[in-house]
C-alpha positions in Angstrom: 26.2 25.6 3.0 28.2 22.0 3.2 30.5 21.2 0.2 30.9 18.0 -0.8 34.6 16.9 -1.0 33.4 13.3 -2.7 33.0 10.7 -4.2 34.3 9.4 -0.8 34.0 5.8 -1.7 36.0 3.7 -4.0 35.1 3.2 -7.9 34.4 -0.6 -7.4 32.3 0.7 -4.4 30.3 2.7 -6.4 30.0 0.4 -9.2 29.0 -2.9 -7.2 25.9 -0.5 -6.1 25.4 1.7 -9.1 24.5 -2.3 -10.5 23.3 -3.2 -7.6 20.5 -1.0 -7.5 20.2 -0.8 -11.3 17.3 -3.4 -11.1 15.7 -4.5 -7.6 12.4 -5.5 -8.3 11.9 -5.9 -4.1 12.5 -2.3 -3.4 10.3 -1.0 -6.6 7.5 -3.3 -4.9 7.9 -1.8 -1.3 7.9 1.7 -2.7 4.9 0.7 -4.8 3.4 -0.6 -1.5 4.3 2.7 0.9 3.0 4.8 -1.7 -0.4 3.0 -2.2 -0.6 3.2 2.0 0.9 6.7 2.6 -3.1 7.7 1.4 -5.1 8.4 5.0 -8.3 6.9 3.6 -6.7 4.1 1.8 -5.1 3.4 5.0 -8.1 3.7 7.3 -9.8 1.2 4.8 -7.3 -1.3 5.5 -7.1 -1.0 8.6 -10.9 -1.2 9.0 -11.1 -4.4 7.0 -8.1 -5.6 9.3 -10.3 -5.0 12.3 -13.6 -6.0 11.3 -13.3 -8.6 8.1 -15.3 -8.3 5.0 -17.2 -5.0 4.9 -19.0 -3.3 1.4 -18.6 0.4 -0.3 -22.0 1.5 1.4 -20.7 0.9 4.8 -17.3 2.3 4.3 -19.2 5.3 2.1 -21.2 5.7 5.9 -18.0 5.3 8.5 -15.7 7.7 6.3 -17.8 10.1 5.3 -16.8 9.9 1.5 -18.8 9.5 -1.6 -19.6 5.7 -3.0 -17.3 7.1 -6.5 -14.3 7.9 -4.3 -14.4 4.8 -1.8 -14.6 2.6 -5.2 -11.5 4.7 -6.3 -9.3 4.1 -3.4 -10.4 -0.2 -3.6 -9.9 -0.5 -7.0 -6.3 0.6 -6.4 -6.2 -1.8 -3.6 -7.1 -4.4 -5.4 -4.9 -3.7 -8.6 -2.5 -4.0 -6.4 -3.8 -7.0 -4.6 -3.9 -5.8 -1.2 -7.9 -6.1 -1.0 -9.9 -9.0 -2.6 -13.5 -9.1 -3.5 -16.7 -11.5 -3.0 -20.0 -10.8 -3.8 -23.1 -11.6 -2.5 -26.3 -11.4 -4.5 -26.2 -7.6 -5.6 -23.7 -6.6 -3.0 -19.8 -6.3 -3.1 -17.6 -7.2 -0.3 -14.4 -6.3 0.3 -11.7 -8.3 2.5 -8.2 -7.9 3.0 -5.4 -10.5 1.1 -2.4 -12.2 2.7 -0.5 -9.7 0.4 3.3 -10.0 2.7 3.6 -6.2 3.3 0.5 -5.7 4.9 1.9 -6.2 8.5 4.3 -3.2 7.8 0.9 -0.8 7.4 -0.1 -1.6 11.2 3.2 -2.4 13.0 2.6 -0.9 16.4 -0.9 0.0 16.0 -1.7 -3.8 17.9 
């Protein structure tokens, strides 16, 4: 088992970042972001949106194999937190994705 021997930086060091980190809006939105993302289906939705543009619950219900109810689930969290948008079409709802900024860290390498 390793001991500790700290605090191995300064006072002020640990100050500046105990204030520093106190309030960052930036890193509460990327966490926010990885979390919402870190779901496989969630993902897979994006990623199918990315690839083929606006597509509606009934397909995605089809290509994922999960229930209408579920599929709705995952989107509405997408769009809450505007990563999807919506337009609909007569009776039917379309999904597409946003130019949200962290949506190129979901795909990086995948192109």
């Amino acid at each position: 088992m390793v001991k500790c021997v700290g605090p191995t930086l300064s006072e002020e060091v640990i100050q500046r970042y105990q204030e520093q980190y106190s309030f960052h809006p930036e890193m509460e939105e990327l966490a926010e972001f990885f979390h919402l993302v870190s779901n496989p289906i969630r993902l897979k939705i994006l990623n199918l949106l990315r690839e083929e543009g606006p597509v509606c619950v009934c397909d995605m219900r089809d290509i994922f194999g999960v229930s209408a109810p579920a599929i709705s689930q995952h989107l509405a969290k997408l769009k809450m937190c505007k990563v999807v948008q919506t337009n609909k079409q007569a009776q039917t709802v379309f999904y597409s994705l946003t130019d949200h900024p962290l949506l190129g860290l979901a795909f990086k390498g995948l192109d």
